[in-house]
C-alpha positions in Angstrom: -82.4 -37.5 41.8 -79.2 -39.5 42.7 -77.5 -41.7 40.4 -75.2 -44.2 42.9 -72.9 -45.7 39.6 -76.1 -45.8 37.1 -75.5 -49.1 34.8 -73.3 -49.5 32.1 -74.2 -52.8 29.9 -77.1 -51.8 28.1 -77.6 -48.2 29.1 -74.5 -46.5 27.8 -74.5 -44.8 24.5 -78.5 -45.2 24.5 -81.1 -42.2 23.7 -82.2 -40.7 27.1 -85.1 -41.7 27.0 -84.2 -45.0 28.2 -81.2 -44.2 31.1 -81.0 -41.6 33.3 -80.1 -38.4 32.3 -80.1 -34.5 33.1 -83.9 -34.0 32.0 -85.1 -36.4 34.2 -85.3 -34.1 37.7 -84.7 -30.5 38.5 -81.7 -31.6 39.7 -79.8 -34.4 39.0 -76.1 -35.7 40.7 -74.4 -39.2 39.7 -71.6 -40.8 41.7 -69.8 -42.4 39.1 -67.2 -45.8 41.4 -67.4 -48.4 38.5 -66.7 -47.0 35.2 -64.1 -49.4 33.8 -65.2 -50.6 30.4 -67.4 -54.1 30.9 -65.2 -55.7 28.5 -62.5 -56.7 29.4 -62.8 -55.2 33.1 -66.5 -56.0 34.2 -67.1 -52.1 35.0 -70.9 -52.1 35.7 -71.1 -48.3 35.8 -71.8 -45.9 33.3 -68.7 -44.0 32.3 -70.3 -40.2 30.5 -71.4 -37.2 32.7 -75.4 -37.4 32.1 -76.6 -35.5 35.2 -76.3 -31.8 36.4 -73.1 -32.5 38.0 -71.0 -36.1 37.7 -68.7 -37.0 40.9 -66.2 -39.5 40.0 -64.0 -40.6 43.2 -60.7 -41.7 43.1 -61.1 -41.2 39.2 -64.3 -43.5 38.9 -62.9 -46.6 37.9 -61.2 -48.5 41.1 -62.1 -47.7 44.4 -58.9 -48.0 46.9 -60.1 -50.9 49.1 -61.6 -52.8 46.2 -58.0 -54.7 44.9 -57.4 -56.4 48.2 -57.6 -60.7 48.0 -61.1 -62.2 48.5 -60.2 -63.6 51.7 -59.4 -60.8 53.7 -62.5 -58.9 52.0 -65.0 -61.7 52.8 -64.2 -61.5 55.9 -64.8 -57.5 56.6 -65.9 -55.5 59.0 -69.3 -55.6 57.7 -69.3 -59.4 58.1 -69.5 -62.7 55.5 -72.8 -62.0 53.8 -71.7 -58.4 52.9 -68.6 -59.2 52.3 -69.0 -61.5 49.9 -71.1 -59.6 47.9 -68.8 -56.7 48.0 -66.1 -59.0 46.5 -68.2 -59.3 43.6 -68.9 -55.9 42.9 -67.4 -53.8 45.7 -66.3 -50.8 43.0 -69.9 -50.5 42.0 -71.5 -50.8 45.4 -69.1 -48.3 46.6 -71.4 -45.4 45.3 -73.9 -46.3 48.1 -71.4 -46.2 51.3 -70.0 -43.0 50.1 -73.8 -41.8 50.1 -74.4 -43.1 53.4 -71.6 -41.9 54.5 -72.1 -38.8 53.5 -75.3 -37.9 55.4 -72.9 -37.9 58.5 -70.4 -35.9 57.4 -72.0 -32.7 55.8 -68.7 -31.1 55.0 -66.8 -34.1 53.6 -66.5 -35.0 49.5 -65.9 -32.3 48.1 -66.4 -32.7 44.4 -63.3 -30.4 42.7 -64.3 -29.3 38.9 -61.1 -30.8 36.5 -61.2 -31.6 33.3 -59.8 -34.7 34.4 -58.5 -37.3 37.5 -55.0 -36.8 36.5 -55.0 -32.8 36.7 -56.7 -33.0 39.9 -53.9 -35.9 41.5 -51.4 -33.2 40.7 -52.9 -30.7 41.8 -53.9 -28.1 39.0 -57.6 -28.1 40.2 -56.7 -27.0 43.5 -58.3 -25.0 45.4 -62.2 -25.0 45.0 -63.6 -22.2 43.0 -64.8 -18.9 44.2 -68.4 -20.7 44.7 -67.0 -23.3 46.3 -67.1 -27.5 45.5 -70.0 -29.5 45.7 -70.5 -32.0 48.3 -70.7 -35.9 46.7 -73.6 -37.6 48.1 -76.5 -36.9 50.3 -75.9 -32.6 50.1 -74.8 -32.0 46.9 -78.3 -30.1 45.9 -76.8 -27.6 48.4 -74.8 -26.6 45.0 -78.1 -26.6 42.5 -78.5 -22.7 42.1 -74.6 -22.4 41.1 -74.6 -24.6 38.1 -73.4 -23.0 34.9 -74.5 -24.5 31.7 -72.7 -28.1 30.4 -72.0 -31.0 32.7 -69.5 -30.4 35.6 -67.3 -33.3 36.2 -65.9 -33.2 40.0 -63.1 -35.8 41.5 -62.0 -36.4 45.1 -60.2 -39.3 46.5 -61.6 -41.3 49.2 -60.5 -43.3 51.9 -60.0 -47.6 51.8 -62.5 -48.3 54.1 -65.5 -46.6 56.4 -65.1 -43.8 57.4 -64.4 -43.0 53.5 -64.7 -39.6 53.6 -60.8 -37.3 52.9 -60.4 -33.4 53.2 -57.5 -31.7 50.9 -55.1 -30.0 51.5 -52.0 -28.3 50.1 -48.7 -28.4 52.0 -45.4 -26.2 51.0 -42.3 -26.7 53.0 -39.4 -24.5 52.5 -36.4 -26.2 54.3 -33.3 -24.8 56.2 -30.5 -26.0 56.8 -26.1 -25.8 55.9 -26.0 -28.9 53.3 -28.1 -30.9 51.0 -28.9 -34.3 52.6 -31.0 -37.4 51.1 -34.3 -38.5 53.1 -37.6 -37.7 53.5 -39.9 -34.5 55.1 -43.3 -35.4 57.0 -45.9 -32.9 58.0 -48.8 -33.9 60.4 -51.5 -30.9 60.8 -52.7 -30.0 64.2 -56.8 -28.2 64.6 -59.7 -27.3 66.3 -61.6 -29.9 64.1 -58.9 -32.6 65.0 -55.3 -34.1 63.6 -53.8 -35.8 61.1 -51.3 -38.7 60.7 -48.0 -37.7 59.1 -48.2 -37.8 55.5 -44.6 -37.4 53.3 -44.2 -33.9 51.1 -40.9 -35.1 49.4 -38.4 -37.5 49.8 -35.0 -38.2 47.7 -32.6 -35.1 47.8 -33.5 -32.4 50.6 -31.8 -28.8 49.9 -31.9 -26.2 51.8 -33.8 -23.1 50.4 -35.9 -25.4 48.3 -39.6 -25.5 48.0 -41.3 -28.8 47.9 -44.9 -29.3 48.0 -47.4 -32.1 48.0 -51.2 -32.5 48.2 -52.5 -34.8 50.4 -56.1 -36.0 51.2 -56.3 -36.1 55.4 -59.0 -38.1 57.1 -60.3 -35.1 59.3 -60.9 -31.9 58.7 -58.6 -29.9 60.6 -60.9 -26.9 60.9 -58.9 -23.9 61.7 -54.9 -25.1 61.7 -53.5 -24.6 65.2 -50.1 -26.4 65.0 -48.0 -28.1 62.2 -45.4 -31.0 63.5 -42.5 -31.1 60.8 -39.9 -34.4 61.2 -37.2 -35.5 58.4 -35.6 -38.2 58.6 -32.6 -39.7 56.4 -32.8 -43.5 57.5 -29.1 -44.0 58.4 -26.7 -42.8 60.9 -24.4 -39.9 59.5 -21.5 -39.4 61.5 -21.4 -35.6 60.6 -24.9 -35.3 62.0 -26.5 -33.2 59.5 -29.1 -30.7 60.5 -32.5 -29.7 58.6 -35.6 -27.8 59.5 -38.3 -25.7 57.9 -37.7 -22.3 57.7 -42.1 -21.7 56.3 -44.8 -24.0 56.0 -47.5 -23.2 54.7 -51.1 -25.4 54.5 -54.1 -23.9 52.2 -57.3 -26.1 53.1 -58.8 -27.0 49.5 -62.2 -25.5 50.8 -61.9 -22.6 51.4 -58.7 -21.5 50.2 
């Protein structure tokens, strides 16, 4: 059984006898995209783990895409009639379009186990366990035989809009250079499964011989790294033409580490 953002008002806090829960399938997985308290913030979603294993994208509470101004939501890709609707809910009718989503993209949303969204943003959950992540969505009975006992909460971000799903990876540049200089570093991956855009690893102070690294959440899945284009860039013209460049950088795909 799927749960796409079970219902809050009513539901949560009852015996589970009366919502969904754990006991109700072999196997049950809940996409959790709307778990703000109904009061004050209208979250229609249930907020506990109750099923086998509980995704909760982008933390579970706001979907990115869902704060933008009615107008330019109404009038969507997905045209007026959808559109409005999703105005009115859009967090909680996320949970389906990452679920339909994810029937065409076997290998996207992977669910990381964290105790919570803000260890997993900076990165302590990183990278999937030995037996791998769960896939959100359509595959993740894939992961049924490797559930340990308890309920396993997994979060992933997601993209603003179709296609939503993100792969993650971790990015550690170590720079060269003479002299510190302020700016910022980009990295954009290059492979077999496609590229990225650039996405920023640090900015502010850049020294030479220091480590920086970032996570970021690409919208392909590079597949097998081929190429990594580096640029830094300080934003104004210094007439003593300062040079920087990477001496390593290294990428470690959250998948398969």
């Amino acid at each position: 059984l799927s749960g796409l953002d079970p219902a809050q008002p009513y539901f949560q806090g009852t015996p589970t006898e009366v919502r969904l829960d754990k006991s109700d399938a072999d196997f049950v997985d809940i996409i959790h995209t709307d778990s703000a308290p109904t009061i004050p913030n209208l979250g229609f979603g249930i907020s506990p783990a109750i099923g086998h294993i509980d995704f909760y994208p982008n933390g579970g509470k706001q979907m990115p895409g869902c704060g933008k101004n009615p107008v330019s939501q109404i009038v969507d890709l997905d045209g007026i009639w959808e559109g409005t609707r999703d105005f009115v809910a859009c967090n909680h009718l996320r949970s389906y379009k990452y679920y339909s989503d994810s029937i065409i993209y076997p290998d996207g949303f992977l669910g990381y186990p964290c105790a919570s969204y803000d260890l997993f943003q900076s990165g302590n959950c990183f990278p999937c366990p030995e037996e791998g992540c769960p896939n959100m969505g359509h595959y993740a009975d894939k992961f049924k035989d490797k559930i340990k006992n308890g309920f396993l909460k997994l979060y992933l971000n997601t993209g603003e809009a179709r296609d939503f799903p993100l792969w993650r990876y971790k990015v550690t540049v170590t720079l060269s250079g003479r002299s510190k200089v302020k700016g910022y570093v980009n990295v954009a991956l290059y492979g077999s499964g496609g590229n990225t855009k650039q996405y920023q690893i640090t900015k502010g102070t850049l020294k030479p011989d220091n480590t920086y690294t970032a996570y970021i959440d690409a919208e392909v899945n590079v597949g097998k790294v081929t190429k990594v284009k580096f640029l830094w860039n300080n934003n104004w013209i210094n007439p003593t033409f300062p040079k920087l460049g990477a001496a390593t950088i290294t990428v470690e795909a959250g998948q398969n580490r």
